[in-house]
N, C-alpha and C positions, 0 to 999 in steps of 0.2 A: 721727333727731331730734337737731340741736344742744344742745339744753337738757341732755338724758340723759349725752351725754359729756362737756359741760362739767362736770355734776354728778360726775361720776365720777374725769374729771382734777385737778377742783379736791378730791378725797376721796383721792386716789393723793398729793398735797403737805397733807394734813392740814386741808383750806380745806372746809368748807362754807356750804353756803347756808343763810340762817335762813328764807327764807319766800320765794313769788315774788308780784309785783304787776304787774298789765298794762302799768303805766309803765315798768317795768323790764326788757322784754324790746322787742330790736329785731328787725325781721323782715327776711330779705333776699330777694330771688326768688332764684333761678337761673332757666337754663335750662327745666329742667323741672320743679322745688319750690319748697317757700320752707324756707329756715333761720330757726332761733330763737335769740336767742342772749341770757344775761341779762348787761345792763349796769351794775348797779347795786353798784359794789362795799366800799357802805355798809353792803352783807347780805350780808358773810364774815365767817366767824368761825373761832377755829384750832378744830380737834377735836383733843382729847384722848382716849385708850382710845373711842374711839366717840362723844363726848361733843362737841358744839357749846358752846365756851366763851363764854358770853354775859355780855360785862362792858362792852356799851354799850347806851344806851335807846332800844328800837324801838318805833314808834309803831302800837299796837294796832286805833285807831280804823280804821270800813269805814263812815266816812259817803258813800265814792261807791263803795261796791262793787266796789274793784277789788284789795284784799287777799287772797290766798288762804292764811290760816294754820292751820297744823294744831292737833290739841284740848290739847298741851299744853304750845303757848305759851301760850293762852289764858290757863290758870291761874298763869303764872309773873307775878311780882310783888316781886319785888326783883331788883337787880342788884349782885352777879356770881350770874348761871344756867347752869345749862345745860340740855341739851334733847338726845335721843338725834340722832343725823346725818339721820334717816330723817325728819326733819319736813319737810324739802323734797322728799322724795318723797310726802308726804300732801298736801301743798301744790301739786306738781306734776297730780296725780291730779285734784285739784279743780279749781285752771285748766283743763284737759283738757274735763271734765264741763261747766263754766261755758261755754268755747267751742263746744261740742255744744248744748245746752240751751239756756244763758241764765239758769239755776237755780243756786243756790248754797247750802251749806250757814248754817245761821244760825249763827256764830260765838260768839255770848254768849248762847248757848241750849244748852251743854256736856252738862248735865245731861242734857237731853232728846233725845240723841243717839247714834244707834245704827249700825252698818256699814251698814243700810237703806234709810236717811234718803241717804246716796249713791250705793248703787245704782237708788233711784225717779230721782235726779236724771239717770244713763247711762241712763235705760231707751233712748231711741230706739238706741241701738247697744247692745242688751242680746244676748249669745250670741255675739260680734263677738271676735275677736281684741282689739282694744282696750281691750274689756269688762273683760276676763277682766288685762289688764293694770295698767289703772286699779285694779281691784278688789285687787289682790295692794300697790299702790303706797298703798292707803289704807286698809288694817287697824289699826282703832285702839290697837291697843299695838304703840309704835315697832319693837321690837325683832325684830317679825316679819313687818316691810315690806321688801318689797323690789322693785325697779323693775328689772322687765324689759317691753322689747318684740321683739315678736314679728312 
């Protein structure tokens, strides 16, 4: 998957990604796949110690449901933030789930939110290689997310 090693490359020069949106990601065929690549390079921000240095305004709203952001941007509310690196991989995990399903987590329902609440939303590929990869990408405390596939 393109997304994964972009994430990776752009984490190897200190650049992460703050969140992904369907508009921001282009698809190419090959041959035999398709590539996914994020083009939006409005959503980099440097990292610091691990740390995504958030010192411009990104637009929270999901009036056409195509935002996928993780629970603790949610709560950020002034600018300069920061936000652990691993937000784009809870963000990644849920685009993933969105495109399987169709289901998305409620975003400004924080509160009410549990590791649960997105695995109901994987269930059609529940026990899946996948599964098990998404689920490791969207454990709600950043620090113990991490994105592999398998």
């Amino acid at each position: 998957m393109a997304l994964k090693k972009q994430i990776e490359l752009l984490k190897n020069e200190n650049i992460g990604i703050l969140y992904f949106d369907l508009n921001d990601i282009l698809v190419v065929k090959n041959d035999v796949y398709y590539d996914f690549y994020f083009v939006n390079k409005s959503m980099l921000f440097d990292i610091n110690d691990d740390m995504i240095q958030i010192d411009k305004i990104f637009n929270k709203s999901d009036k056409i449901n195509q935002k996928f952001l993780s629970p603790e941007l949610i709560i950020i509310n002034k600018i300069p933030s920061i936000s652990h690196f691993t937000c784009s991989y809870f963000s990644l995990a849920n685009l993933v789930a969105f495109c399987i399903n169709g289901n998305k987590l409620d975003y400004f329902k924080i509160h009410d939110w549990c590791e649960d609440d997105l695995e109901k939303i994987m269930e059609p590929i529940h026990g899946t290689k996948l599964f098990y990869s998404l689920k490791r990408a969207s454990v709600l405390v950043p620090e113990k997310r991490y994105l592999l596939w398998i």
